[in-house]
C-alpha positions in Angstrom: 8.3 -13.0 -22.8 9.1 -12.6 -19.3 7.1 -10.0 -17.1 8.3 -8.3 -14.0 6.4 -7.8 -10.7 7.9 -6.1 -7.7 6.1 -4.3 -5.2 7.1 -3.1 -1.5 4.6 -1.9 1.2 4.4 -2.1 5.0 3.0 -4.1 7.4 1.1 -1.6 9.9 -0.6 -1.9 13.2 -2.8 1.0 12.5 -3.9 -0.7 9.8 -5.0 -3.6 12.1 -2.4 -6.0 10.9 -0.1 -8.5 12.7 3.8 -9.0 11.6 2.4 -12.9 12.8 0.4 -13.3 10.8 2.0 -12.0 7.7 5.0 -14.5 8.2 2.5 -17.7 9.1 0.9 -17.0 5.5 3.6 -16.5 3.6 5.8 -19.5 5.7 3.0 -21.8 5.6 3.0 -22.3 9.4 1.5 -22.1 12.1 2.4 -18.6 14.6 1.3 -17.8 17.8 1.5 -13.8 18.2 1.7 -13.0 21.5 0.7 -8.9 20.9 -2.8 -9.9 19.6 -3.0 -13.4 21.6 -4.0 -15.2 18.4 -2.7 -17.9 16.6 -2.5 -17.9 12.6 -2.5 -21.3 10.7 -1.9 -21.4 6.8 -0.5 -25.0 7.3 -2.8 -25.6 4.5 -1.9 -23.4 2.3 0.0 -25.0 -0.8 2.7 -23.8 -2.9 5.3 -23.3 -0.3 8.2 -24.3 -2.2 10.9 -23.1 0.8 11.0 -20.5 3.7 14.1 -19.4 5.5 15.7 -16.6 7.6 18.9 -14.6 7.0 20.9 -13.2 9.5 23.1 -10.7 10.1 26.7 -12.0 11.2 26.3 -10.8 14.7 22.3 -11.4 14.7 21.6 -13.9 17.7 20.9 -17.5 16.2 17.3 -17.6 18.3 15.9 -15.2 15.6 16.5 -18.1 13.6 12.8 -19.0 14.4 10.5 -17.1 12.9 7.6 -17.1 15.7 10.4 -15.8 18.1 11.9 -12.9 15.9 8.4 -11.3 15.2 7.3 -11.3 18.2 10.4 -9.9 19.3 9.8 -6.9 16.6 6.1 -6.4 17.8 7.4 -6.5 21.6 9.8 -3.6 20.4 7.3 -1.9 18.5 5.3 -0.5 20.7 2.9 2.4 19.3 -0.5 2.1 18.3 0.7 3.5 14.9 4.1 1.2 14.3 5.0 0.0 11.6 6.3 -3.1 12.2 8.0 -4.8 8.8 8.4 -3.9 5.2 7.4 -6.6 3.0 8.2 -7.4 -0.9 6.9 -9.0 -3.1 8.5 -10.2 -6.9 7.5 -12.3 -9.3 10.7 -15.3 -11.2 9.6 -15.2 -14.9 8.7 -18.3 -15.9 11.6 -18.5 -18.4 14.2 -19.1 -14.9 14.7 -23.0 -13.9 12.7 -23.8 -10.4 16.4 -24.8 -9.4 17.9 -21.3 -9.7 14.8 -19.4 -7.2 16.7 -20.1 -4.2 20.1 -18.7 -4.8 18.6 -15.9 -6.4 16.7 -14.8 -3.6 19.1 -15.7 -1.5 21.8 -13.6 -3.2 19.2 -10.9 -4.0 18.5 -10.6 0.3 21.6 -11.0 1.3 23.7 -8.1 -1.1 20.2 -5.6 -0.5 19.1 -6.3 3.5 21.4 -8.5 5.2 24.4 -6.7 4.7 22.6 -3.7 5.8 21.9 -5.0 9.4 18.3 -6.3 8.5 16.7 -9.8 9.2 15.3 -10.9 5.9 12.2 -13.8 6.2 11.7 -15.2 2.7 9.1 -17.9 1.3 9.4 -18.7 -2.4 5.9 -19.5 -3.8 5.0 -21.5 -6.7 1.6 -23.6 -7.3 2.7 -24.5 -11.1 -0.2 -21.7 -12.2 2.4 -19.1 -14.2 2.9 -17.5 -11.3 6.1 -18.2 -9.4 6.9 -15.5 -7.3 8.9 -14.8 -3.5 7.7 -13.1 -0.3 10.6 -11.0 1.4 9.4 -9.6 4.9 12.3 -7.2 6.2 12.8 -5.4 10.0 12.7 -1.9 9.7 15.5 -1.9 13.0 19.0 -3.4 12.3 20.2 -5.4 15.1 23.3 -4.7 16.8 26.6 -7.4 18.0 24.9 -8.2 21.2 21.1 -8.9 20.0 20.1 -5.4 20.4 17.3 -3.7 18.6 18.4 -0.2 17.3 16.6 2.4 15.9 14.9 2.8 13.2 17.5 4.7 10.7 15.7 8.0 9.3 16.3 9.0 5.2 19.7 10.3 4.9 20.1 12.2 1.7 23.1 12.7 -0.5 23.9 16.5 -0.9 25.7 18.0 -3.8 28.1 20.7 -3.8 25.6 23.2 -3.1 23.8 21.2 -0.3 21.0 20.2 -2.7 19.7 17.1 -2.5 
């Protein structure tokens, strides 16, 4: 019987962490983050089964690189308090072909972030354990045609015809 896992949270600088770092363990790479002036290495980690970066259309191409676009969003980011990505995590049941994680993360990002404005920075995760699973780490800021960052959107909420929500 297949389970389900999905969780979303935030990667926050008050809560002492680095959008770097985050992306170095779940890429398997090495990243340099120029905010702290520390380098994170998970080049050993294993179980990286593929990594990649989806852009908007008009998204510039050098955000292509992963160092380069979070330290862009922690350049941008510039409170004590900032939160800096939202990150997700869900699990394939075992019961889906290895062959079919890509497009379906691919799809998934694409239809629910991409076409929104966001960057999405995915890994897809398997060590052969029973536990085959994708990291998805969003920006909170869409990007405009000319490689701008703009602001964060606030909750807009749907009224009904009595201006309820």
């Amino acid at each position: 019987m297949a389970l389900y896992h999905f969780s979303v949270s935030q990667i926050k600088r008050s809560a002492g962490q680095s959008v770097l770092a985050a992306a170095a363990y779940r890429a398997g790479e090495r990243l340099y983050s120029e905010y702290y002036d520390e380098i994170s290495d998970y080049t050993r980690k294993g179980g990286v089964l593929h990594t990649e970066i989806l852009l908007p259309a008009h998204a510039p191409e050098r955000f292509r690189d992963r160092a380069t676009l979070w330290n862009a969003v922690e350049a941008v980011e510039n409170q004590w308090n900032s939160q800096l990505a939202r990150r997700i995590v869900l699990a394939f049941p075992v019961e889906i072909p290895k062959e079919q994680y890509l497009s379906m993360i691919k799809e998934f990002c694409q239809e629910q972030f991409v076409s929104k404005g966001m960057i999405a920075d995915f890994a897809i995760h398997d060590k052969g354990d029973g536990n085959p699973h994708a990291h998805i780490l969003l920006t909170l800021r869409a990007i405009d045609e000319y490689g701008k960052w703009l602001p964060k959107a606030r909750k807009v909420y749907d009224l009904d015809e009595n201006g309820e929500r």
